[in-house]
MDAnalysis code that builds the backbone (N, CA, C; Angstrom):
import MDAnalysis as mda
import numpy as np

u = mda.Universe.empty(426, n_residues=142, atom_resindex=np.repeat(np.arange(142), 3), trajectory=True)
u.add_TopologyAttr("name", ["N", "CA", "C"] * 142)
u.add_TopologyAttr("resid", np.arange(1, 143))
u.add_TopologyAttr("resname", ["UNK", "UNK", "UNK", "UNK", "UNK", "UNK", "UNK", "UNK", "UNK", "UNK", "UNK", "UNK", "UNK", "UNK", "UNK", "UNK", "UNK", "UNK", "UNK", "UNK", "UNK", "UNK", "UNK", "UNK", "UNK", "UNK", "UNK", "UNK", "UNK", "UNK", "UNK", "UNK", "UNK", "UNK", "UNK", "UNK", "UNK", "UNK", "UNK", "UNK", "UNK", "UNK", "UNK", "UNK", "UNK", "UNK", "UNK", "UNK", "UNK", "UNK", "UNK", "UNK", "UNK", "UNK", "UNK", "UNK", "UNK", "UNK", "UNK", "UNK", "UNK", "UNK", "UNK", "UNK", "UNK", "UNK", "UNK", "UNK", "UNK", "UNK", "UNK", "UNK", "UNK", "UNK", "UNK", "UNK", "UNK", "UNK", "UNK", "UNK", "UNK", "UNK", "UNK", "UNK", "UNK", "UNK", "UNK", "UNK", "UNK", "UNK", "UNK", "UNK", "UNK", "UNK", "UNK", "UNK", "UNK", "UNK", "UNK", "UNK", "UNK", "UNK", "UNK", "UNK", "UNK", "UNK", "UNK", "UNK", "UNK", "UNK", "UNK", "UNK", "UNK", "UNK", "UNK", "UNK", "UNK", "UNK", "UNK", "UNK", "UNK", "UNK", "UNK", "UNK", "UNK", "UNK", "UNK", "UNK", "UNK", "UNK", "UNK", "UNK", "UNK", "UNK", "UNK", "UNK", "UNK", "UNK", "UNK", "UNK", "UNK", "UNK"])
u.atoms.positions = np.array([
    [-44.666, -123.242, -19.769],
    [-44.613, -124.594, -20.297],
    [-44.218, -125.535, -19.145],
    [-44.815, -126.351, -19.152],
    [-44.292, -127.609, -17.994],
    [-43.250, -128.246, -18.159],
    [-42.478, -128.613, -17.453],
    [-41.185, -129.337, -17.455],
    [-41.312, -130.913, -18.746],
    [-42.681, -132.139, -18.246],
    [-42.451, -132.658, -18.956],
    [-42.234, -132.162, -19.966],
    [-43.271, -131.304, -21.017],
    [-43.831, -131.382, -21.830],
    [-42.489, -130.878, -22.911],
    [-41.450, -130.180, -21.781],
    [-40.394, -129.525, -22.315],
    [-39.476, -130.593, -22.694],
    [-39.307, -131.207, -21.774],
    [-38.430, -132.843, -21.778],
    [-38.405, -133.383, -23.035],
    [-40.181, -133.626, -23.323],
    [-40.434, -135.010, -24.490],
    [-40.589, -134.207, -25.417],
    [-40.569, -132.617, -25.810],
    [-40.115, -131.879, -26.842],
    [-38.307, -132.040, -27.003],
    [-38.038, -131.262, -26.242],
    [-36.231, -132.018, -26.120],
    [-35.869, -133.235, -26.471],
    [-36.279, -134.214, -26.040],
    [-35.781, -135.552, -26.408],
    [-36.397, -136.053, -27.456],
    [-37.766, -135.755, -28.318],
    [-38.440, -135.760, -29.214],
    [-39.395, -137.108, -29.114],
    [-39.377, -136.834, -27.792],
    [-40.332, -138.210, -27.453],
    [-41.503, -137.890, -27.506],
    [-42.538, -138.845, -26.806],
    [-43.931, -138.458, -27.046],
    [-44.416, -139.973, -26.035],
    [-45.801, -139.721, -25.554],
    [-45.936, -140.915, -25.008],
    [-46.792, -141.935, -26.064],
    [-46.792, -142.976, -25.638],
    [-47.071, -144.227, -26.339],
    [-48.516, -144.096, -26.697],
    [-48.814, -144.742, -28.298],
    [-50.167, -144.661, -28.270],
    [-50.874, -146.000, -28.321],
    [-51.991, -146.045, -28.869],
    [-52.498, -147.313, -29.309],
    [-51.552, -148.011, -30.143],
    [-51.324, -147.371, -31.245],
    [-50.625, -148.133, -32.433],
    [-49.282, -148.239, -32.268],
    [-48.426, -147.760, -30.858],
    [-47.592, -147.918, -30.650],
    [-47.442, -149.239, -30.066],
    [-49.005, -149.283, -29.310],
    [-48.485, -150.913, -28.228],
    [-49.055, -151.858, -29.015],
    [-49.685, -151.673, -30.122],
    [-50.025, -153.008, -31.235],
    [-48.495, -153.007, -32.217],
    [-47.725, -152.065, -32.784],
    [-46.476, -152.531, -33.153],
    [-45.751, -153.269, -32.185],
    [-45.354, -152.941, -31.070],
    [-44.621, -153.918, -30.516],
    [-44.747, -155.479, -29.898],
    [-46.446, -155.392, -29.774],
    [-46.988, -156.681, -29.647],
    [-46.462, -157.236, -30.613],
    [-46.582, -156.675, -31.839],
    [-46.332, -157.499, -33.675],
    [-45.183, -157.912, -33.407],
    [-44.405, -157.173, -32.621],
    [-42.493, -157.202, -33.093],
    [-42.670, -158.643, -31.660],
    [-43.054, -158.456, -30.419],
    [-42.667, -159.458, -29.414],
    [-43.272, -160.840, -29.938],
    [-44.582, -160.680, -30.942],
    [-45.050, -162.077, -31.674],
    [-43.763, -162.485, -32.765],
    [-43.688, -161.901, -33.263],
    [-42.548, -162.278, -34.072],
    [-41.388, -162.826, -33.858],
    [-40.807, -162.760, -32.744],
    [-39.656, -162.716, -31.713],
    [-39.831, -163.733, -31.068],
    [-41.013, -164.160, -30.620],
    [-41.288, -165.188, -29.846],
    [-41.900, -166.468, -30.875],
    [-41.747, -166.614, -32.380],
    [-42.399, -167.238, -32.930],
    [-40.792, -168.280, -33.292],
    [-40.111, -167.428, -33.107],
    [-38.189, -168.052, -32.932],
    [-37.578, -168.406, -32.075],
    [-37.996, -167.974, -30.619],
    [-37.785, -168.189, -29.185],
    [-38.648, -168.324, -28.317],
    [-38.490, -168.534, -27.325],
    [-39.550, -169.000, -26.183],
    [-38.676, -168.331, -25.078],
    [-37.529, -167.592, -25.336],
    [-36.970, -167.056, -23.874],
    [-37.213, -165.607, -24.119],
    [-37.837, -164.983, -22.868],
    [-38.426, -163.658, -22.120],
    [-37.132, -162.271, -22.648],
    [-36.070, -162.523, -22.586],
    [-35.395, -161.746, -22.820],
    [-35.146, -161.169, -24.162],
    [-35.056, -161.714, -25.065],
    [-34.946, -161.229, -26.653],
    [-36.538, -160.807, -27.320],
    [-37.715, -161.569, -26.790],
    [-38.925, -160.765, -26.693],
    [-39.083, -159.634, -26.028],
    [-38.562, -159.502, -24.988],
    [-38.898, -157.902, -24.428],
    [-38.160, -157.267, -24.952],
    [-36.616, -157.462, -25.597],
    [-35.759, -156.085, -25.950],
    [-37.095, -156.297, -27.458],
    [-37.236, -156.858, -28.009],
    [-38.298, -156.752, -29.485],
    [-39.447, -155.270, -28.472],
    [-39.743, -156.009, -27.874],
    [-41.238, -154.816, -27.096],
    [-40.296, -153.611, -27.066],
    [-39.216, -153.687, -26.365],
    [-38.775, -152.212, -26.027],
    [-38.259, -151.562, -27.175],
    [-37.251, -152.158, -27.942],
    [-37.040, -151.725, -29.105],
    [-38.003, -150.714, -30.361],
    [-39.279, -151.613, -30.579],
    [-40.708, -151.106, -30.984],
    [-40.515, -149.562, -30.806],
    [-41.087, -149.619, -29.360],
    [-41.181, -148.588, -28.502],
    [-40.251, -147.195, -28.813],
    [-38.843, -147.576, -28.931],
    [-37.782, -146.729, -29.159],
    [-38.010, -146.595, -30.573],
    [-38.096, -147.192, -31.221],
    [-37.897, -147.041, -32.897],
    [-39.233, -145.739, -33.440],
    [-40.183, -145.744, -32.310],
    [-41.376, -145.218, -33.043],
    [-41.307, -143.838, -31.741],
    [-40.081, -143.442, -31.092],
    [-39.703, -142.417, -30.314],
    [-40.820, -142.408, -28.834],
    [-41.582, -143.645, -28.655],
    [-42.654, -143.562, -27.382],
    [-41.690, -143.768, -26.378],
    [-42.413, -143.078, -25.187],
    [-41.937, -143.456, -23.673],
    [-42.170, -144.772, -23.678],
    [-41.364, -145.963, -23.150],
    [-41.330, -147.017, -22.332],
    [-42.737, -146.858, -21.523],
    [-43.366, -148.261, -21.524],
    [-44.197, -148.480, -20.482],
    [-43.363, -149.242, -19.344],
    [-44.012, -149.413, -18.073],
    [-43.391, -149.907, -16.782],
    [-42.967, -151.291, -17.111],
    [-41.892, -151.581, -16.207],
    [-41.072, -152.623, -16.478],
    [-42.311, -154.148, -16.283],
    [-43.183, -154.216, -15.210],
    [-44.331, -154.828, -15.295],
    [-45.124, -155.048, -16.717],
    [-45.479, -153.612, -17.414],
    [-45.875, -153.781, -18.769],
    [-45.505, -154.639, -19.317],
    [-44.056, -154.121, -19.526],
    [-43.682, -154.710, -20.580],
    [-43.344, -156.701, -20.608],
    [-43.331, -157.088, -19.262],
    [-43.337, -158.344, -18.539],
    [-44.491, -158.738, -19.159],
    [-45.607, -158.474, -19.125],
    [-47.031, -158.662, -19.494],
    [-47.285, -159.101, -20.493],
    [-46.607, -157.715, -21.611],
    [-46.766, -157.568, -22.878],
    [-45.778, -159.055, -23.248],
    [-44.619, -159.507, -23.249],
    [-43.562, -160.554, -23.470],
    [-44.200, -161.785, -22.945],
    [-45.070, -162.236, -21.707],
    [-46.185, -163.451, -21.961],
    [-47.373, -163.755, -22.517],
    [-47.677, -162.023, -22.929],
    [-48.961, -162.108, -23.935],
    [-48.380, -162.962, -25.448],
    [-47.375, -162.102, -25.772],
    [-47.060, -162.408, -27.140],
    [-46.254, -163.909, -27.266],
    [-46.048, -164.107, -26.343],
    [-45.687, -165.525, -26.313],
    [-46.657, -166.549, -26.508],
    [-47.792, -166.612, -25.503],
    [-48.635, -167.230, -25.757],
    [-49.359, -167.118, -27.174],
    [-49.558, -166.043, -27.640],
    [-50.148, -166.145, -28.989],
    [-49.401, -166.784, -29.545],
    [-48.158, -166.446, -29.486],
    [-46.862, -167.297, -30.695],
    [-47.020, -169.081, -30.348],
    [-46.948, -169.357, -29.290],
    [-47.448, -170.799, -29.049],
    [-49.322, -171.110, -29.822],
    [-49.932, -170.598, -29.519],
    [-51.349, -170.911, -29.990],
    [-50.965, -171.016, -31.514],
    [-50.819, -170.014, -32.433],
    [-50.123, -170.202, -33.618],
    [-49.784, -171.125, -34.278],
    [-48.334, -171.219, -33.126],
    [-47.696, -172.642, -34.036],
    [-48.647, -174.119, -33.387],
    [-49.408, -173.801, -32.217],
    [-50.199, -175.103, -32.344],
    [-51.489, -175.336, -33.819],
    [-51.807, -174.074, -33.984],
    [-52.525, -174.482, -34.843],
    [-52.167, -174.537, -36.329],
    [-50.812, -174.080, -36.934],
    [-50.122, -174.431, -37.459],
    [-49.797, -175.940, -37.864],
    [-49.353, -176.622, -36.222],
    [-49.164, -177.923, -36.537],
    [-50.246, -178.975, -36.223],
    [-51.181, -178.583, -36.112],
    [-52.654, -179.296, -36.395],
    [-54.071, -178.995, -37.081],
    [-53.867, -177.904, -38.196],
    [-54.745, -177.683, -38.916],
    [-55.172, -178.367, -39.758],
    [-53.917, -179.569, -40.465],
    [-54.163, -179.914, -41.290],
    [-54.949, -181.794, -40.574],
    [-54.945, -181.972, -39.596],
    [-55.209, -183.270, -38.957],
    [-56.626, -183.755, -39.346],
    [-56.682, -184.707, -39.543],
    [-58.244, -185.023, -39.736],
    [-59.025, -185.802, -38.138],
    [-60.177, -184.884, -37.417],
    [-60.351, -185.296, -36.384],
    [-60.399, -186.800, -35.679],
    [-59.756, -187.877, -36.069],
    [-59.630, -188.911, -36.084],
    [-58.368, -188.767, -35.354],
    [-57.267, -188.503, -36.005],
    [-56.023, -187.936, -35.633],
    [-56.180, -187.263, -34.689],
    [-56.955, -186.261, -34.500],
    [-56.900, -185.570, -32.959],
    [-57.326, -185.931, -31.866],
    [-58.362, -187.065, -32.341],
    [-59.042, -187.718, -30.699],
    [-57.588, -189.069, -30.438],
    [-57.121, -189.187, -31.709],
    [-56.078, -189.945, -31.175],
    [-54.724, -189.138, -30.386],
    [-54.420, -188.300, -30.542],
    [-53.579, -187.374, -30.269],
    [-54.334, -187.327, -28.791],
    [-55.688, -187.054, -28.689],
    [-56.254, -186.213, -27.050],
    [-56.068, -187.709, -26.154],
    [-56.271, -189.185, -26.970],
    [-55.991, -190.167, -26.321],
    [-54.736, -190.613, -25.718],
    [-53.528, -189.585, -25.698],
    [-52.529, -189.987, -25.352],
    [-51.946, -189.345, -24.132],
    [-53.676, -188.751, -23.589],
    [-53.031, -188.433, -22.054],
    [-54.512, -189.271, -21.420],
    [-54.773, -190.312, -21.558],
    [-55.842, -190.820, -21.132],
    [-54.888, -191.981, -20.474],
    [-54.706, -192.114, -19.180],
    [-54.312, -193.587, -18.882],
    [-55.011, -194.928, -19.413],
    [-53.330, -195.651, -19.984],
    [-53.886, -196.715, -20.355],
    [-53.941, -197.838, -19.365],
    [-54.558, -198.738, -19.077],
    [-54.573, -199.547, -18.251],
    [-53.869, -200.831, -18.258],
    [-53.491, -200.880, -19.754],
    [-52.346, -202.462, -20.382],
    [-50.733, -201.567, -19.376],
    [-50.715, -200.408, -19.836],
    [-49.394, -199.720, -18.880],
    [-49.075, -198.960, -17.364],
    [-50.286, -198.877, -17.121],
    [-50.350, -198.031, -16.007],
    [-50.237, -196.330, -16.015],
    [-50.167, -196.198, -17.261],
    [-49.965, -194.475, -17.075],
    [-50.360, -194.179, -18.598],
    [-50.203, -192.916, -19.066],
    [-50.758, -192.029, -20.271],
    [-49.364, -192.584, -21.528],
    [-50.070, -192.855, -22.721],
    [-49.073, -193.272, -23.146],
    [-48.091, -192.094, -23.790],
    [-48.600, -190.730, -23.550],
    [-47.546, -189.878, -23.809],
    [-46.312, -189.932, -22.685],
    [-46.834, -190.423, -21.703],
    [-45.549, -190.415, -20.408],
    [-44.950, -191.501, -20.859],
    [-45.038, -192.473, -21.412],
    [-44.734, -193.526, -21.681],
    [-43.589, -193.139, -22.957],
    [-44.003, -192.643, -23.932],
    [-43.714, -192.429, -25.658],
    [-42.202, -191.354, -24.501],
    [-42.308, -190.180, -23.628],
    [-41.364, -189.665, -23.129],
    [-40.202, -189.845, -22.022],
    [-40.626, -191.077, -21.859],
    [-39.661, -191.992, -20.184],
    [-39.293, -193.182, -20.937],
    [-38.625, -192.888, -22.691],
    [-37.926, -193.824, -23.417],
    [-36.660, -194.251, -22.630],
    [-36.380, -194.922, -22.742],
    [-34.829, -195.767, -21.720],
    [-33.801, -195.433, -23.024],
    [-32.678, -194.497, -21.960],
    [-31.465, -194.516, -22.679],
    [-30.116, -195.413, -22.554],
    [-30.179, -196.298, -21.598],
    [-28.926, -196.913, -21.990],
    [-29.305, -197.842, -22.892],
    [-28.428, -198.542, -23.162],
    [-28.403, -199.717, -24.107],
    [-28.286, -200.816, -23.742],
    [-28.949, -201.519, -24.561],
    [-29.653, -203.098, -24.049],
    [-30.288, -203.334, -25.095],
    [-30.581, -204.629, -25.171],
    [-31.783, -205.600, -26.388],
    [-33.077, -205.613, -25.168],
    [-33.140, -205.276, -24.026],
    [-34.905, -204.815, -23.637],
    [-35.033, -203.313, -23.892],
    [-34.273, -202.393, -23.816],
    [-34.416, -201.267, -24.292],
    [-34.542, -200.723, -25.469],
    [-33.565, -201.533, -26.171],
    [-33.729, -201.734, -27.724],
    [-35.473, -202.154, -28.149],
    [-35.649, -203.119, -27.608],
    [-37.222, -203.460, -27.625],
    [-38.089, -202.623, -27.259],
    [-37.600, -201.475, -26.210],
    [-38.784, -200.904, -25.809],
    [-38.370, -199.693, -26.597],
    [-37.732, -199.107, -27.113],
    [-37.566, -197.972, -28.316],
    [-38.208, -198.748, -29.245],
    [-38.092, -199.652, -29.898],
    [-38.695, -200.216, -31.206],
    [-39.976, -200.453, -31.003],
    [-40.950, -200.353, -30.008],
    [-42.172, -200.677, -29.498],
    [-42.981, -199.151, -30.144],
    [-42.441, -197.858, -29.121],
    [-42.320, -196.842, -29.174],
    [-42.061, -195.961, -30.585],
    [-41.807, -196.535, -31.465],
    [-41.115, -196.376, -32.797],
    [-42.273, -196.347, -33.638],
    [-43.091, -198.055, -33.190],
    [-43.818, -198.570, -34.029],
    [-45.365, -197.899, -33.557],
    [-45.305, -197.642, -32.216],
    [-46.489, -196.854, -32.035],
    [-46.390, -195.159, -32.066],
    [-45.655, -194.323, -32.535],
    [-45.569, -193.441, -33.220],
    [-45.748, -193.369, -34.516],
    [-45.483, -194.402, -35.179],
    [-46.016, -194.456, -36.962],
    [-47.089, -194.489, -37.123],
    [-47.956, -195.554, -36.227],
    [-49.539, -195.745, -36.173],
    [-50.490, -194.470, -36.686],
    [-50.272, -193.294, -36.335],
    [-51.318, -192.243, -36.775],
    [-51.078, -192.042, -38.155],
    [-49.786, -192.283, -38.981],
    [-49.455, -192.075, -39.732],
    [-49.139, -190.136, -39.821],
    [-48.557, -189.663, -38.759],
    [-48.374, -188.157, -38.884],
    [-47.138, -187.912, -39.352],
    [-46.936, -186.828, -40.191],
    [-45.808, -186.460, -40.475],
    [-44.408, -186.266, -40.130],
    [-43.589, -187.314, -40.459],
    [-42.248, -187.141, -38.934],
    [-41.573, -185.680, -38.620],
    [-41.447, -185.094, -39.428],
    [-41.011, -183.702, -39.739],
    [-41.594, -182.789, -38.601],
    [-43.408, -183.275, -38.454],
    [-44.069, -182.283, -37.192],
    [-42.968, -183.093, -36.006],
])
């Protein structure tokens, strides 16, 4: 008998299969659908892994596997929070990285380089900002 084979009988391991690396994808989507930081998604991947007695894939893998499932978890919740938009709403949405020329720049840079101290011109320019966020009429909640 070969040493591994004696090992992953002993330890009652086994190496990883297909359906081993689609559970833990499931578990690092899941994980990442609550977080966006690398670390509590990969213990989800490795965890998987342990729970269903597979060898660990390489620490690279599993790096891989934790920006795969991230990105899906982002695609998700983007389409989550724009399924329901009516394409009117979305060319207005794609218009807000189009420089405007009344401001000099995209009015999403604009809607995000709000002025925090306080003042009645700042006050004005939050209330500007206020009033052109209502305009699409989108849900404040998104």
């Amino acid at each position: 008998m070969n040493h591994a084979t004696h090992l992953f009988s002993y330890l009652e391991m086994r190496s990883p299969t297909a359906e081993d690396r689609r559970e833990a994808l499931v578990a690092g989507i899941e994980t990442a659908t609550k977080t966006d930081k690398g670390m509590p998604i990969a213990n989800a991947i490795i965890t998987s892994f342990r729970e269903h007695r597979a060898l660990l894939p390489a620490a690279n893998t599993v790096e891989r596997m934790g920006l795969a499932t991230r990105a899906i978890a982002r695609r998700h919740a983007e389409h989550a929070l724009i399924s329901d938009f009516d394409p009117g709403t979305l060319q207005m949405l794609d218009s807000l990285l189009i420089v405007d020329s009344a401001i000099g720049q995209t009015r999403f840079h604009w809607l995000r380089s709000a002025p925090d101290a306080p003042g009645a011109t700042n006050l004005a320019g939050l209330t500007e900002r206020i009033a052109f966020l209502r305009t699409p009429a989108i849900d404040p909640r998104l």
